[in-house]
N, C-alpha and C positions, 0 to 999 in steps of 0.2 A: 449274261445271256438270259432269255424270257427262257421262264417256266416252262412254257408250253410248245416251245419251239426248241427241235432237234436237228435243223440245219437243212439241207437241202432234199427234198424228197425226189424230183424229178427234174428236168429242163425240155422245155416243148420246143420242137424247131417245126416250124409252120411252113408247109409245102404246096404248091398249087398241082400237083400231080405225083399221088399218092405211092404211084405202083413205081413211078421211075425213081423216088427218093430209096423208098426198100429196098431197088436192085445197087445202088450206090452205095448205101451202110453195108448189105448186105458184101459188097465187093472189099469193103473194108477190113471184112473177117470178122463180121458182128452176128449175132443169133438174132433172129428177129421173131417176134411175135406171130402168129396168125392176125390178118386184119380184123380191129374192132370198128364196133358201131356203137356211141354211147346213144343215151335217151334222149341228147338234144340237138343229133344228127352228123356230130363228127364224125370226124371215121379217124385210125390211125393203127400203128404199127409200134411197138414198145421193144426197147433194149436194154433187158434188165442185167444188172450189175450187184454185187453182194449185199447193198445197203440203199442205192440207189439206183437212177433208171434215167436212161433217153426217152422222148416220145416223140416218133413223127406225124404229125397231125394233120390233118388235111380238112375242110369245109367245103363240103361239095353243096348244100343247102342254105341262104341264109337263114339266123335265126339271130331274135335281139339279143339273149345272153351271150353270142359268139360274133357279134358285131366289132368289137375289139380285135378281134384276131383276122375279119374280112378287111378291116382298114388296114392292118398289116400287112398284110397279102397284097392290098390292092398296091403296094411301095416296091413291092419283091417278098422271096424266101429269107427265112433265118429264123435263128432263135429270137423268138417273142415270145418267150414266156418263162419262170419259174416257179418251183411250186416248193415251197417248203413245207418239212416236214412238222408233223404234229400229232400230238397221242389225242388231244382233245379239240377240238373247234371253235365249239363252245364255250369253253373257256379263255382259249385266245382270242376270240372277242373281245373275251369282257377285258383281257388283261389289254387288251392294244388300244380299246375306247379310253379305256380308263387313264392313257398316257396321251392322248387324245389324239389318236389316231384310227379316225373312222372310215372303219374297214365295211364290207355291205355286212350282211346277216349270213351265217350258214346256208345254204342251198347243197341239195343230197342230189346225186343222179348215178347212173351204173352202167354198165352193158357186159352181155352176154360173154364170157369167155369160154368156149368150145360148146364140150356138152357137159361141162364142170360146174356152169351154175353163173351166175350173175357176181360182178367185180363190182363191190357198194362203195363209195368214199361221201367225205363231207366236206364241203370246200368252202374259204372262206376269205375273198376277193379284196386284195387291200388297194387302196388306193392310188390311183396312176401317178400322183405326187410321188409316192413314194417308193419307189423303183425308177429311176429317170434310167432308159433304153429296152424296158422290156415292162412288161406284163406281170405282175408276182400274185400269189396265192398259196393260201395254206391248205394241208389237205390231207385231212386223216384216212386212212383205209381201213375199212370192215373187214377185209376178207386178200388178207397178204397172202395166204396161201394159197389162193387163183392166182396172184401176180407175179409172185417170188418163186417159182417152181425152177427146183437142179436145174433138168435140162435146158431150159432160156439162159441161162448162167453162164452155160460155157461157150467163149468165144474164141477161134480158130488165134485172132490177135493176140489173144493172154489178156482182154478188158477186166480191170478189177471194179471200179469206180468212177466217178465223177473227181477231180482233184482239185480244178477252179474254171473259174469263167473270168476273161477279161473282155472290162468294157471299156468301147472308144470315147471320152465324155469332152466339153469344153473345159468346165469350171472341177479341176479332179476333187479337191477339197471338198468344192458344196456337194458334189454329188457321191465324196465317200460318205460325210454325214450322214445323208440322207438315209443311206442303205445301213448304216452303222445304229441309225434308231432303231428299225424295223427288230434288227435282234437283241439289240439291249449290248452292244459291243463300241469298241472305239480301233478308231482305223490307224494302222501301220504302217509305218513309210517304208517302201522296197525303193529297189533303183527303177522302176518306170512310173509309179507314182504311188498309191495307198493302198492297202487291202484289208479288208473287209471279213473276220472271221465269221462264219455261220455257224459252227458247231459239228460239220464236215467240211464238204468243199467248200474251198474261198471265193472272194468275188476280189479282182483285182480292178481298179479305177485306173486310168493312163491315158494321156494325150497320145494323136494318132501318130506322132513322130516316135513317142517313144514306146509304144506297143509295135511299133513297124520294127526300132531298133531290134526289139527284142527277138521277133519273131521277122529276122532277116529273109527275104525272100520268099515267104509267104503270102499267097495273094489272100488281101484283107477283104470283108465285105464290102461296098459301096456306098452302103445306104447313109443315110445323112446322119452327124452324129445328136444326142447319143445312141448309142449301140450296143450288143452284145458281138465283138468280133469275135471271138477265139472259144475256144471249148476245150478244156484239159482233161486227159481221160488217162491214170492209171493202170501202167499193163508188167505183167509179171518180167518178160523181157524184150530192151529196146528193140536190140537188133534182131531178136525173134519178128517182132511186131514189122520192122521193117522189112524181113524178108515175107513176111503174108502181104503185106500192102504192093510190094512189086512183084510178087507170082502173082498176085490178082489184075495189074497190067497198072496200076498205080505208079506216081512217080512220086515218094514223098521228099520234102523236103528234108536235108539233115540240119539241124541248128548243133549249136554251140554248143549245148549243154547235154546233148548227147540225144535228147527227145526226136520224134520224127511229127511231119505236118504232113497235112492234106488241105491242099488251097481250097478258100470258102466257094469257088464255083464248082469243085467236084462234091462239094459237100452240102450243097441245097441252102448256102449265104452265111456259113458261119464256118470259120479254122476249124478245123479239128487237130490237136496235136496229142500224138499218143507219147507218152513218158513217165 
């Protein structure tokens, strides 16, 4: 694993209608943030977790640093993006050039959280080579204790965590590699294809037959691969978790292994499976 990288910090699922996504997590039995506005005119909604974080994101304004994310939108919703964790930026530059992997330069920006004060980070934009089905970046935070507050913590569900992402891909092999540089790891064969340690949650690679096996009965995203279908989120208990998702008028699905889903169309283009 790289020095300067501690695994997943957050995962962005990009929304073209900000306020209807909210009431959908929020059905899920998720705590959500008050709406932010960052400095380069996003807007979004955050679902923090003990180590990690959901973000709903939304672009209501073009702007060229967020041109990436308006091409995404402009295909549908879903996670397009992740943001790995990192104590310094700066340094993970130099450590990613250096294996030659040229990532942009640090760029800082923030936004206002309540009347607590301004949420600072540094982010440090790797290259779309390197991620094949989403968007990745690293991203140190100034000021966790605007972010990470008890109360956003607790969710109705039992959410602890982020646990893995699976992605739809063609070629699973080149594109475990691929993600396997970024952290300095080497990918593992499971039965639907490779994964991908980060140093928390994992990233699972799998063809759409055998990500479908897996996740039987689960409506998958649409969008052309590769992808980010599926989103795994750790919760204290299943069938507690299952009984909040159907008092909220949800119908999840039950898999095999005892976990419960939420089809990617109740969930703004990506699975959600709580287990």
């Amino acid at each position: 694993m790289r020095r300067h990288l501690q695994g997943i910090d957050h995962a962005v699922i990009l929304v073209r209608d900000l306020e209807r996504a909210r009431a959908a997590y929020a059905r899920m039995g998720l705590t959500l943030t008050p709406r932010g506005t960052h400095t380069l005119g996003s807007q979004n909604h955050c679902i923090m977790f003990e180590r990690d974080y959901l973000e709903l994101l939304a672009v209501p304004k073009p702007h060229p640093a967020l041109q990436a994310y308006s091409d995404f939108l402009a295909g549908g919703e879903g996670l397009g993006a992740l943001a790995l964790a990192t104590d310094d930026a700066g340094a993970l530059y130099a450590e990613l050039a250096a294996d030659g992997i040229a990532a942009d330069a640090p760029l800082e920006f923030s936004r206002p959280v309540e009347d607590l004060g301004d949420a600072r980070f540094r982010i440090v934009q790797l290259p779309r080579a390197a991620s094949p089905g989403c968007l990745m970046f690293a991203c140190q935070h100034f000021t966790r204790e605007l972010v990470w507050r008890p109360e956003l913590m607790r969710h109705a569900v039992g959410a602890r965590q982020i646990a893995a992402l699976a992605l739809v891909v063609e070629d699973t092999e080149r594109a475990a590699s691929t993600y396997a540089r970024v952290f300095g790891a080497r990918p593992q064969p499971i039965d639907e294809g490779l994964l991908v340690q980060t140093g928390s949650a994992s990233i699972a690679l799998a063809s759409r037959w055998n990500l479908g096996h897996r996740l039987h009965g689960v409506g998958l995203p649409l969008r052309p691969r590769p992808l980010v279908a599926a989103l795994f989120i750790r919760v204290v208990d299943r069938a507690h978790a299952a009984g909040v998702l159907r008092h909220n008028g949800l119908r999840p699905v039950a898999l095999a292994d005892g976990s419960f889903a939420v089809n990617a169309e109740d969930a703004h283009g990506v699975a959600v499976v709580f287990g």
